[in-house]
C-alpha positions as CSV (number, residue, x, y, z in Angstrom):
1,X,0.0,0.0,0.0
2,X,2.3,2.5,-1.1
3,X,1.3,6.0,-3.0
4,X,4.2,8.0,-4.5
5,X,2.1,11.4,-3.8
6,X,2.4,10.6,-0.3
7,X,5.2,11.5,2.0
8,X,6.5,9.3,4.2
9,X,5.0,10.3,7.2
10,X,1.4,10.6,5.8
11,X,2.4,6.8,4.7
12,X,3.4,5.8,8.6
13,X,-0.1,7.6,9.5
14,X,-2.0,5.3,7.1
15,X,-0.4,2.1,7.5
16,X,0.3,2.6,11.2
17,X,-2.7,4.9,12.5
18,X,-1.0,7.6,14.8
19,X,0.1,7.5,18.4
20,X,-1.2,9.5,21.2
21,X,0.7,12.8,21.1
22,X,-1.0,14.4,23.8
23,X,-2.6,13.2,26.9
24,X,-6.2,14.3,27.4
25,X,-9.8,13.5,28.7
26,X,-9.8,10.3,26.3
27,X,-6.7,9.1,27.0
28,X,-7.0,9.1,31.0
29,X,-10.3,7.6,30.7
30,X,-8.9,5.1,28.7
31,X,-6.3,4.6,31.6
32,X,-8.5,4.6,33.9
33,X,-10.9,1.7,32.4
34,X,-7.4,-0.2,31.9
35,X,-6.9,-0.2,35.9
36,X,-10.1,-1.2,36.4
37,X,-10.7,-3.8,34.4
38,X,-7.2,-5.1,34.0
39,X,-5.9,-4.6,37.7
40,X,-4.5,-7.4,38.7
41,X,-2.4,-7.8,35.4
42,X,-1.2,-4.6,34.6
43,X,0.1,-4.8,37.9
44,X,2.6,-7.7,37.4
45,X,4.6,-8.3,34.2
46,X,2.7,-5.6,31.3
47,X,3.6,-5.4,27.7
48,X,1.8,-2.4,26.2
49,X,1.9,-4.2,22.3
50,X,2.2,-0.8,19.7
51,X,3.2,1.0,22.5
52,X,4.0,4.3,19.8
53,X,5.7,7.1,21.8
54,X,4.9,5.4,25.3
55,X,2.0,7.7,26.8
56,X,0.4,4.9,28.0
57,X,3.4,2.9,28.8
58,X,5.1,5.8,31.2
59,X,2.0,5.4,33.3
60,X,1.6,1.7,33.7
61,X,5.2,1.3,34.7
62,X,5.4,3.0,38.0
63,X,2.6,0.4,39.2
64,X,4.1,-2.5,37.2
65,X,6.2,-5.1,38.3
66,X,7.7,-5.1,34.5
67,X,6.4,-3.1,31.8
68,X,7.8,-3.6,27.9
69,X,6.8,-1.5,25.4
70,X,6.6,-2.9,21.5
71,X,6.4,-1.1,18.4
72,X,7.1,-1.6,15.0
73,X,8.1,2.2,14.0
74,X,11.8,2.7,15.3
75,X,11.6,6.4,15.6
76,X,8.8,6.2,18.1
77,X,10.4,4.1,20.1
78,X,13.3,6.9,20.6
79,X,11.0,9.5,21.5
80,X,9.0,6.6,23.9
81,X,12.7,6.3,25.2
82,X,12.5,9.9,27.0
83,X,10.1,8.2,29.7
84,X,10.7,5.1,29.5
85,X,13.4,1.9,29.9
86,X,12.2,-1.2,28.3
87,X,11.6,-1.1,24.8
88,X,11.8,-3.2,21.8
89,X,11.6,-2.8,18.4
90,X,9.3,-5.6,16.6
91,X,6.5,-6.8,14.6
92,X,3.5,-7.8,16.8
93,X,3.2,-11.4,14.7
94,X,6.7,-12.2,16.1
95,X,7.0,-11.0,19.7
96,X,10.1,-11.8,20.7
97,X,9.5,-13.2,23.9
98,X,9.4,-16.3,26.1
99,X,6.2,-18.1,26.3
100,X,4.3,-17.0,30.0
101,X,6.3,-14.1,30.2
102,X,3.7,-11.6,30.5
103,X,0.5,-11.3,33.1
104,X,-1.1,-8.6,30.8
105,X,-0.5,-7.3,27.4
106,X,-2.3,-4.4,26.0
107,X,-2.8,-3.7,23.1
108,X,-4.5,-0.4,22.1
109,X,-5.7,0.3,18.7
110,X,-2.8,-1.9,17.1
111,X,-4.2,-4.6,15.6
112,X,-6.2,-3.4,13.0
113,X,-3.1,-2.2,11.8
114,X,-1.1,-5.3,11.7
115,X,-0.3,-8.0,8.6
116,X,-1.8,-10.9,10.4
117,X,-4.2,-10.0,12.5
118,X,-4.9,-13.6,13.9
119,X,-0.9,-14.1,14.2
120,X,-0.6,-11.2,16.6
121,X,-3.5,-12.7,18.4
122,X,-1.7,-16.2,18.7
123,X,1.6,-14.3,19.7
124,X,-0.1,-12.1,22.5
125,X,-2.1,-15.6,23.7
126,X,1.7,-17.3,23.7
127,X,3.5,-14.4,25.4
128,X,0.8,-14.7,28.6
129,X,0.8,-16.5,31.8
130,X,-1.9,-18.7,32.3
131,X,-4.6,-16.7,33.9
132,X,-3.1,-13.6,32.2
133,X,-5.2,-10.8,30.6
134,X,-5.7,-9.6,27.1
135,X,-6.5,-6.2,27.5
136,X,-8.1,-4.6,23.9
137,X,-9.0,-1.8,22.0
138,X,-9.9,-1.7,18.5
139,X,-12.0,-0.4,15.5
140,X,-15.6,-0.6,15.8
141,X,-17.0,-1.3,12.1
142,X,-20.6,0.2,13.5
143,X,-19.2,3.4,14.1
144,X,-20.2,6.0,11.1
145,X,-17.0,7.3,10.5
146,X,-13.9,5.5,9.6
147,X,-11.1,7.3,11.5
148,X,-8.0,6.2,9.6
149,X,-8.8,7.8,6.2
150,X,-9.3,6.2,2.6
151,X,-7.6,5.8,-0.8
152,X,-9.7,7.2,-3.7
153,X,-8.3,7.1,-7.2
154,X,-4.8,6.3,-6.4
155,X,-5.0,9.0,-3.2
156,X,-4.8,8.7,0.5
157,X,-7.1,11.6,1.5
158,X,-6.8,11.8,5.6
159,X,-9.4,12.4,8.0
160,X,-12.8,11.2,9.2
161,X,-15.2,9.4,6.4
162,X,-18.5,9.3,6.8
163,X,-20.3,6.0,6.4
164,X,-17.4,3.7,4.7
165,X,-18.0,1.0,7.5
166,X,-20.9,0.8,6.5
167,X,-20.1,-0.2,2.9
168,X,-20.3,-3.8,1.6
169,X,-16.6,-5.3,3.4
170,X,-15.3,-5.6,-0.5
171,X,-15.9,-2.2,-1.5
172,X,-15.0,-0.9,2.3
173,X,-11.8,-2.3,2.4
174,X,-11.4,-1.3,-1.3
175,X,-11.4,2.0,-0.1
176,X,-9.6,1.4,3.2
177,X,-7.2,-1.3,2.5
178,X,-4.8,0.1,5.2
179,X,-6.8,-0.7,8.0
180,X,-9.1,-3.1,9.6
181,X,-13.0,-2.7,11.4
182,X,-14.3,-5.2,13.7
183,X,-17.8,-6.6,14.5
184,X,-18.4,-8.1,17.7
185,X,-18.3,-11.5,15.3
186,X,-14.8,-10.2,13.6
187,X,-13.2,-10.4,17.1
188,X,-14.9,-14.0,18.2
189,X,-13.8,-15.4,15.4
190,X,-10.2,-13.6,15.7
191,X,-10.4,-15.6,19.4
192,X,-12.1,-18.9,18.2
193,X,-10.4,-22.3,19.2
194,X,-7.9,-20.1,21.7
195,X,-8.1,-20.7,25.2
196,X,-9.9,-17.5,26.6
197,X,-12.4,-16.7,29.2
198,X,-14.1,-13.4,28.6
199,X,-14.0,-11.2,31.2
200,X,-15.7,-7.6,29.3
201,X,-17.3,-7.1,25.9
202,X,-18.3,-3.5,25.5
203,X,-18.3,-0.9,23.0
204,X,-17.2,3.3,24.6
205,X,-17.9,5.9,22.5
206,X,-15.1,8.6,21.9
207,X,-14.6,11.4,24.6
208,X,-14.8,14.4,21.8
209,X,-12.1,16.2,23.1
210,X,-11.4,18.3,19.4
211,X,-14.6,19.6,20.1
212,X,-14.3,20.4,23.6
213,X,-11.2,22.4,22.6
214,X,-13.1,24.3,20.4
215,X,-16.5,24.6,22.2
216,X,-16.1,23.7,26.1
217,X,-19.7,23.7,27.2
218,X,-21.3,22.1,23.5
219,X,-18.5,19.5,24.0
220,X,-18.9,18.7,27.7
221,X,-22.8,17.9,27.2
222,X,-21.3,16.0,24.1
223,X,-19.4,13.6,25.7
224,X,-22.1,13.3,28.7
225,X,-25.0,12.0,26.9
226,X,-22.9,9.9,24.5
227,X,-21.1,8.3,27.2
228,X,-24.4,7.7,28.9
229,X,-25.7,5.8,25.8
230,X,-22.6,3.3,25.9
231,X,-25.2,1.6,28.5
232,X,-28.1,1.5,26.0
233,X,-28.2,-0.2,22.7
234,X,-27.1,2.5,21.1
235,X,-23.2,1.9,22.2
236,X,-23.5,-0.7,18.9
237,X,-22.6,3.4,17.1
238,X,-19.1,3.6,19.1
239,X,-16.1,3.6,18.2
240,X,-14.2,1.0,19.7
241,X,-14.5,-2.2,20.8
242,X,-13.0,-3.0,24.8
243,X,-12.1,-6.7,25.2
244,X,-10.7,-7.8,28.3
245,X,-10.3,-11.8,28.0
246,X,-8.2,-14.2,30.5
247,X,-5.8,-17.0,29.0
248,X,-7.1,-20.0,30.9
């Protein structure tokens, strides 16, 4: 998937999505459900799998008995390097780790972005204790927009596109070849015959924190009555899926 009008970092954006580079209301609630729902994991041995510059890493580790952060983009990894000590430079379908190393690996939208989507899972599945946690974020094919852009005509245009996941999966991933979306099905059949006990299947909404910048009070009210609605049926709109399963 390479475009010769494209420069190379609008190429790393595309194949890779892009890393949290700065830390606001969506990212500590993200955090926050991590802790939560993944407590006694993330506080043992934690690989953060596509950890990009280490946001999420730097803040697991002071609570971790061993955190390891993974990507695949080397210059991320120096500027994760700033905050943190363990890093590793690697493809998610090869983890270059023991088997039972790890009591939790998290891995927040990564795999979407991977080659082998079922290899990574197999890897993370290897890579954990038994009893350890799989802690997940990823694409939600039922929400409107897809967030990683599409190619039209040869192009990569960048941004939010209305209604593509909602396409027939052929023409979709005609237009977004780059990037996966998940149903709830996608991701039971991306776990089928592995030895998992599901502890959460849920679906959050975003925390609209563009528009907060923009327009505080609109924004606030946003995010409150869309974050209320990831209780109702409704939360089958959001925009990405939170999986936390147990190796057993």
């Amino acid at each position: 998937m390479t475009d010769t009008h494209l420069s190379n970092d609008l190429q790393k954006a595309a194949l890779r999505g892009e890393p949290s580079y700065v830390w606001r209301a969506g990212q500590e609630r993200r955090l926050a459900m991590i802790r939560q729902y993944g407590a006694g994991g993330v506080r043992g041995k934690l690989l953060v799998n596509g950890c990009g510059l280490g946001e999420y890493l730097a803040r697991l580790a002071d609570e971790a008995q061993l955190a390891v952060g993974l990507d695949i983009e080397f210059p991320r990894l120096l500027e994760a390097k700033k905050k943190n000590e363990h890093l590793v430079c690697a493809a998610g379908e090869h983890l270059p780790f023991r088997s039972g190393q790890f009591t939790a690996v998290l891995s927040n939208e990564v795999i979407e972005h991977v080659e082998d989507d079922r290899m990574a899972i197999e890897e993370i599945t290897r890579s954990l204790k038994e009893g350890g946690l799989v802690i997940l974020f990823c694409p939600n094919r039922g929400y409107p927009f897809e967030t990683h852009g599409v190619y039209w005509r040869g192009k990569y245009h960048f941004g939010n596109k209305l209604f593509v996941n909602y396409l027939p999966r052929s023409l979709r991933n005609r237009l977004a070849p780059h990037v996966r979306v998940y149903t709830r099905g996608d991701l039971e059949k991306l776990f089928h015959g592995l030895s998992f006990e599901t502890e959460l299947k849920t679906i959050i909404f975003g925390a609209y924190d563009n528009i907060i910048q923009k327009q505080p009070l609109l924004g606030k009210m946003l995010r409150a009555v869309i974050q209320f609605l990831e209780k109702t049926p409704i939360n089958r709109l959001g925009l990405s899926h939170f999986w936390v399963v147990r190796k057993q």
